[in-house]
C-alpha positions in Angstrom: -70.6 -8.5 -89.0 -69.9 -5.3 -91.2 -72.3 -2.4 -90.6 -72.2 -0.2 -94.0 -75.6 2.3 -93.0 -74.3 5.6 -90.6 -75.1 4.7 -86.9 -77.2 8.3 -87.2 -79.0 7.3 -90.1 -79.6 4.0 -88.5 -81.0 5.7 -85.6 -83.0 8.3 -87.5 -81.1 11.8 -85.8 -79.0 13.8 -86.7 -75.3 13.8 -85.9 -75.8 17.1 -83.2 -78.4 14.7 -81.5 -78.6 14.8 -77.6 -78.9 12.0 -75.2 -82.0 12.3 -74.9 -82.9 12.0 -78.3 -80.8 8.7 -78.9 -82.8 7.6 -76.0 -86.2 8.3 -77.9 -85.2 7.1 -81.2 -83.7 3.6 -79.8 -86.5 3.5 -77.6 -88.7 3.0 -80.4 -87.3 1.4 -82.6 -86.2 -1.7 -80.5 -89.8 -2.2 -79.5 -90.5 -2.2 -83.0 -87.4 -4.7 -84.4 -86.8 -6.7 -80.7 -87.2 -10.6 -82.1 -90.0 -11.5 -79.5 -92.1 -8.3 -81.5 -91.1 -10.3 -85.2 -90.6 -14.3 -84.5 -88.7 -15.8 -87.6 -88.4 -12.1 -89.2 -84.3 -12.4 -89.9 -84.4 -9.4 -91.5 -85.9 -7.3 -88.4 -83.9 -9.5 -86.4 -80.4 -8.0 -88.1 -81.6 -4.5 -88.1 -82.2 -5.1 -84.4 -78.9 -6.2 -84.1 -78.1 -3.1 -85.6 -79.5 -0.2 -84.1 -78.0 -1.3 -80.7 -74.9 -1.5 -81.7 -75.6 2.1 -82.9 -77.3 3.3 -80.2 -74.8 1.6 -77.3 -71.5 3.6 -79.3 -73.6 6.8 -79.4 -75.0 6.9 -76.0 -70.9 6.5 -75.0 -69.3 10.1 -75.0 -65.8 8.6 -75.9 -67.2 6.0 -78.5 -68.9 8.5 -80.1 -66.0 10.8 -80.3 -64.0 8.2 -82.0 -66.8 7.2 -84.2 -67.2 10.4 -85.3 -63.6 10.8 -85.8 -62.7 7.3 -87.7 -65.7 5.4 -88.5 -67.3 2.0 -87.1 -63.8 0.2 -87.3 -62.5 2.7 -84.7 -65.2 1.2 -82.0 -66.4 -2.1 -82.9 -65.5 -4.4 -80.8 -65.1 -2.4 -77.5 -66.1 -3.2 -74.0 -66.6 -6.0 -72.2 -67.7 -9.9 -72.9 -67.8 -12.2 -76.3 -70.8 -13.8 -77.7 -73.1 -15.2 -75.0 -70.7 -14.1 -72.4 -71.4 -12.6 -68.8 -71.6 -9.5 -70.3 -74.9 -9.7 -71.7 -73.8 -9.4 -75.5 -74.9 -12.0 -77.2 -74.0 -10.6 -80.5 -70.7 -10.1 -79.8 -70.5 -6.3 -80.2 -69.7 -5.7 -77.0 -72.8 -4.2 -76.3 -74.5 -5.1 -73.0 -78.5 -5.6 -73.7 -78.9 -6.3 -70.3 -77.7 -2.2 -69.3 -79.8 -1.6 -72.3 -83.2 -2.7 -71.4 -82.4 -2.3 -67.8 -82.2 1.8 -68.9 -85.7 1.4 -70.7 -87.6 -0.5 -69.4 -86.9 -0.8 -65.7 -85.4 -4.0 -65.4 -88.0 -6.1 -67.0 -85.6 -7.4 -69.8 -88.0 -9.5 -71.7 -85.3 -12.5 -71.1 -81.7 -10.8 -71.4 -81.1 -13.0 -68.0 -82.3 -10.3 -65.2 -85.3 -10.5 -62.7 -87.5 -7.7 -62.3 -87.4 -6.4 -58.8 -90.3 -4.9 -57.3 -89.8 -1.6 -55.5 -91.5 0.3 -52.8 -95.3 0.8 -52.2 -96.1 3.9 -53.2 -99.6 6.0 -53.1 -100.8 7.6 -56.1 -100.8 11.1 -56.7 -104.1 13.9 -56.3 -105.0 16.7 -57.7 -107.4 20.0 -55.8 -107.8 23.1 -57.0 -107.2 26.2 -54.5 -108.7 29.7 -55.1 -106.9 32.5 -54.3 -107.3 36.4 -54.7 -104.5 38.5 -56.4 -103.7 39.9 -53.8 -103.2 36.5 -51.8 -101.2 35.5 -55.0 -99.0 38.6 -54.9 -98.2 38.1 -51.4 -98.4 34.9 -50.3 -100.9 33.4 -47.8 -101.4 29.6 -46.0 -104.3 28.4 -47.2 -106.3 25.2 -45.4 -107.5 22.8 -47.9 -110.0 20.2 -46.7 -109.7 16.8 -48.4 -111.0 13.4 -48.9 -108.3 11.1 -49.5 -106.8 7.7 -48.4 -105.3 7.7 -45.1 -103.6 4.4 -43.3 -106.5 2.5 -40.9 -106.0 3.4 -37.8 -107.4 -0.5 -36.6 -104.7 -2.1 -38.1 -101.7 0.4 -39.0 -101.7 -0.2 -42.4 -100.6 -3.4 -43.0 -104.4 -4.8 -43.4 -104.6 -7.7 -41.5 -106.8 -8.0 -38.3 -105.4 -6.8 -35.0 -103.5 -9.7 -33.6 -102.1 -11.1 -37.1 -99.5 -10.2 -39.7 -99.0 -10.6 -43.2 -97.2 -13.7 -44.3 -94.8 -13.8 -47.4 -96.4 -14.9 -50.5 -95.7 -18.8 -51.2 -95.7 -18.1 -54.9 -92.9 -15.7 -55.6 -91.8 -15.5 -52.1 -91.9 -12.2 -51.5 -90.8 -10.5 -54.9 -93.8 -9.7 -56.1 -92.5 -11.3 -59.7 -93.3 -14.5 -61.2 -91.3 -15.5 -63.6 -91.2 -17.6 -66.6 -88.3 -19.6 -69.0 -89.0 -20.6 -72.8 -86.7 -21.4 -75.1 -85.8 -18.5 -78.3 -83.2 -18.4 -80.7 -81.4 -16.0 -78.3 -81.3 -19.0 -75.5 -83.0 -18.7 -73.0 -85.6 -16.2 -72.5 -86.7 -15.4 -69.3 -90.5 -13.1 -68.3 -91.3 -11.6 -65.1 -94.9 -10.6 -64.2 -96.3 -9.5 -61.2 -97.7 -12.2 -59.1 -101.3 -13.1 -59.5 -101.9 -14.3 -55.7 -100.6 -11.6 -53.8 -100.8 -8.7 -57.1 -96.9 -7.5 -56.6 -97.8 -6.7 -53.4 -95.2 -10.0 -52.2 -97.7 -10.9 -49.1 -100.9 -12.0 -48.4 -102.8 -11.7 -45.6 -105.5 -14.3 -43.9 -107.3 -12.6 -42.0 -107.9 -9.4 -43.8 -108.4 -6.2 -41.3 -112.6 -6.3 -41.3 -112.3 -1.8 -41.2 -110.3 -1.1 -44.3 -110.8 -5.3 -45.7 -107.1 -6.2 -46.1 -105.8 -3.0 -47.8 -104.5 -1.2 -45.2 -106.2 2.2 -45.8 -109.4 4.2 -45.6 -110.9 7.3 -47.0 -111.5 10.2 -44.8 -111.9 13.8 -44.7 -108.7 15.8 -43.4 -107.2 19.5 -43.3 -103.9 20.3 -44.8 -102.2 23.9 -45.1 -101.1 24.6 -48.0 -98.1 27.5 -48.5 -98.9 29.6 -51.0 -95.5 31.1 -51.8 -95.9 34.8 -53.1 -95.6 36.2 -56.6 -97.6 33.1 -57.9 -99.7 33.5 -61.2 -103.5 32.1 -62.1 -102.9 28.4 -63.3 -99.6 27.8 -61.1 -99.3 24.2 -59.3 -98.0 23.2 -55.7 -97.0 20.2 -54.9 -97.1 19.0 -51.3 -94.9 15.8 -51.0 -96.6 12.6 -49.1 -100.0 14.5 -48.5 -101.6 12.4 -51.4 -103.2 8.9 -50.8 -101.7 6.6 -48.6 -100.3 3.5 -50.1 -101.9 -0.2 -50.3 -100.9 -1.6 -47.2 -98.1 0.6 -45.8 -95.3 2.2 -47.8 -94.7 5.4 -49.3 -97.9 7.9 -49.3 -98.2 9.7 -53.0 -97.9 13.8 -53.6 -101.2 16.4 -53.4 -101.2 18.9 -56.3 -102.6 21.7 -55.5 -103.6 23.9 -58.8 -104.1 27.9 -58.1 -106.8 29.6 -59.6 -106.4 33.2 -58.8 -109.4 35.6 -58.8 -110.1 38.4 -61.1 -110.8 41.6 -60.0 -112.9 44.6 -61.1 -109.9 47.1 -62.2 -106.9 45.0 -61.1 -105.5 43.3 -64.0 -102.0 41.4 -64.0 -99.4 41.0 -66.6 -96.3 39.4 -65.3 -95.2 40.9 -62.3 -96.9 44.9 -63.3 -100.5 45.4 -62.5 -102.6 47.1 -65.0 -105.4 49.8 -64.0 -108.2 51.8 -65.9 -109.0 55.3 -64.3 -111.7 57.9 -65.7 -111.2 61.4 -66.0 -113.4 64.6 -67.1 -112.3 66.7 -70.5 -111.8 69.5 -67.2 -109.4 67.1 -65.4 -107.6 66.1 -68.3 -107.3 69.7 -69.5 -106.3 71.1 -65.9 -105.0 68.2 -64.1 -106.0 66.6 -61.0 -105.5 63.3 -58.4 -107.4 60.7 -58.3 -107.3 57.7 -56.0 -106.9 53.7 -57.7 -107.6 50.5 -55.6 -103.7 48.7 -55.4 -103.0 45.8 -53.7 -102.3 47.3 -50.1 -105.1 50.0 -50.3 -105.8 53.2 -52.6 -103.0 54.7 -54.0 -103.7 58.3 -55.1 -102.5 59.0 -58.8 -101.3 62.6 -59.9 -102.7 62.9 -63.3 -100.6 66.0 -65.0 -102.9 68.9 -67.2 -102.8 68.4 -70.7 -103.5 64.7 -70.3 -104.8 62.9 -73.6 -106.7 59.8 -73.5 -105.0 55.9 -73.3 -101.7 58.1 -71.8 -100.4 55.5 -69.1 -98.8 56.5 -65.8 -96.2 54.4 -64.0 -96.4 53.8 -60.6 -93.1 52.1 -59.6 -92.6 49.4 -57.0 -96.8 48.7 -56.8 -97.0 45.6 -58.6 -96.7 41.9 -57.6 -93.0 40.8 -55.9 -91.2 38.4 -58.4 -91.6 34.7 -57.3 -89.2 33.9 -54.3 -87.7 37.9 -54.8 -88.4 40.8 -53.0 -88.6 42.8 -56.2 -91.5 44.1 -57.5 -93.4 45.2 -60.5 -95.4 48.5 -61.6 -98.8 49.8 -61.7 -99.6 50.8 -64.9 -102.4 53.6 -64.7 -104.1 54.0 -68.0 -106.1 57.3 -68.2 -109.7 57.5 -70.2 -110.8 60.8 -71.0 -114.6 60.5 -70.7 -116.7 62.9 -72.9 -120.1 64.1 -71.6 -123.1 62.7 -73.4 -125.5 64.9 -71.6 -125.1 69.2 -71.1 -127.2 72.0 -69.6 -127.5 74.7 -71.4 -125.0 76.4 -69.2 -122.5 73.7 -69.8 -122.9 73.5 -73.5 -123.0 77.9 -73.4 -119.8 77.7 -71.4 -118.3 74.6 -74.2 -119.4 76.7 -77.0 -117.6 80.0 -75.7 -114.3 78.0 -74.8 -114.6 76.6 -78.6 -114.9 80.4 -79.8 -112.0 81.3 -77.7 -109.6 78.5 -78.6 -111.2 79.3 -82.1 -112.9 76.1 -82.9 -115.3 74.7 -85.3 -118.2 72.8 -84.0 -121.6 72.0 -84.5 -124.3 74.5 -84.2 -126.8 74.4 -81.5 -129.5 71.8 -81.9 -132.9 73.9 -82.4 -136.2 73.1 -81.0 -139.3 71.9 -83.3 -140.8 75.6 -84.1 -137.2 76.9 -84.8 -137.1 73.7 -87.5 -140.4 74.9 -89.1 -139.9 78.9 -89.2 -136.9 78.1 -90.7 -138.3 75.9 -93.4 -140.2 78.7 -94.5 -138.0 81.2 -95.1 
């Protein structure tokens, strides 16, 4: 069969595409074409046709190459089995469906001759939220988180069948957990897998059902974990804490806890990365002479020197004060921003002594604010 259109353009990509987007693009369009989607379409039928051949030379680093290099001649052809043969290609392009779907959609072929195999029980995954201070961020800290979760019944150990009893192999797909099912296409033989409706994939069943956890091998109770709260870890962060989740349906592999961080604000503690950012008020004397003042850092007060001369939203670096870098003993600054706070209320000594510093420094300002009489004389005049 002759194949005029560009395997790219077949594929929708470009021809820089990665794996991973060959994956994507034949991904969806073989769900879209594949003939058991588009019975007695010949049309989607030979485009189907198509795109695998384009996809199974692409996804091949030394196909590619020499279809890049020569063209379709160069690689049809290639690799192993003839029309119908072992190798799963019954179009004979040398492309094996079977490796194909096997890739895509985990063994359950839709008939290209393999049997779905079921794997092992797992548990499903859980999510908890954990809050934290900054400072317990910064740092690091083990943190007890108390749960309610699936754990395996203790009466029967998880397999959920009464003491005294065991499981027995499901007489309907004998322990695989598949069922499967043959019909007749234009391809040949087609051949479905399902999971099993007696035993639900599970490949046993049980007659006497445990009567604590009733045949599924696990209860929900209330337990402790620690979690480790690695340091330098930021608001919104997640932990995952492998086989702490819910235990499986009778026996198998227990699922993962995620723990999400939520990390506490505080009142003049701000992060940004790895620096930590600080407000710290200052009289129009302070800033003109200089002074120290004390901030609130992670460890304790740190006492800033603010220089004379000082103008408002100047920051001050304080090296080494920050939060440590995640798994890193480095660590950030603390940025010390300076506000130069203006009185809003003066004695008349203050403002005297304002107004004679003004005169000095040879200033402009307002005049003093006269009372009521002063107003009225004035007026008059």
């Amino acid at each position: 069969m002759s194949v005029a259109t560009d395997y790219y353009e077949l594929l929708g990509v470009g021809r820089d595409a990665t794996d991973e987007e060959l994956k994507r693009a034949y991904r969806r369009l073989a769900r879209e074409l594949h003939p058991d989607a588009n019975p007695g379409d010949a049309e989607a039928e030979e485009r189907f046709k198509q795109v695998t051949l384009a996809y199974e030379t692409l996804r091949d680093p030394e196909r590619r190459q020499r279809y890049d290099m020569f063209g379709p001649d160069a690689v049809r052809g290639t690799g192993g089995g003839g029309p119908g043969g072992a190798g799963g290609d019954p179009f004979g392009f040398g492309v094996n469906l079977g490796d194909i779907f096997e890739t895509f959609f985990g063994g359950q072929q839709g008939g290209f001759g393999a049997t779905a195999r079921p794997g092992a029980r797992r548990g499903s995954d859980a999510e908890v939220f954990l809050d934290l201070t900054l400072a317990e961020a910064a740092f690091g800290a083990e943190k007890d988180l108390t749960v309610q979760l699936p754990v395996a019944c203790d009466a029967c150990g998880g397999s959920g069948a009464r003491a005294g009893t065991t499981p027995t192999t499901c007489p309907d797909c004998r322990g695989t957990g598949q069922v499967q099912r043959v019909r007749q296409s234009f391809l040949g033989q087609m051949v479905t897998s399902s999971p099993c409706g007696r035993c639900h994939g599970l490949g046993e069943v049980i007659a006497s059902p445990c009567p604590d956890c009733r045949g599924e091998g696990r209860r929900t109770r209330e337990r402790t974990l620690t979690a480790e709260v690695p340091a330098g870890v930021d608001d919104g962060a997640t932990l995952r804490i492998s086989g702490a989740g819910p235990a499986a349906l009778r026996g198998g592999v227990p699922g993962d806890l995620y723990v999400h961080l939520r990390v506490a604000a505080e009142a003049n503690l701000r992060r940004a990365g790895t620096d930590l950012l600080a407000n710290v008020p200052v009289s129009i004397a302070q800033a003109a002479l200089g002074t120290s003042v004390e901030v609130e850092g992670l460890e304790g007060p740190i006492t800033v020197d603010i220089p004379a001369g000082v103008q408002s939203g100047s920051v001050i670096r304080i090296g080494g004060q920050g939060v440590p870098r995640l798994r890193s003993r480095h660590r950030g600054d603390l940025l010390v921003t300076v506000d130069v706070e203006t009185p809003t209320k003066l004695s008349k000594e203050e403002e005297e002594l304002l107004r004679h510093l003004a005169q000095l420094r040879g200033e402009e300002v307002a005049p003093p604010d006269q009372g009521l009489l002063s107003k009225i004389r004035s007026s008059f005049r």
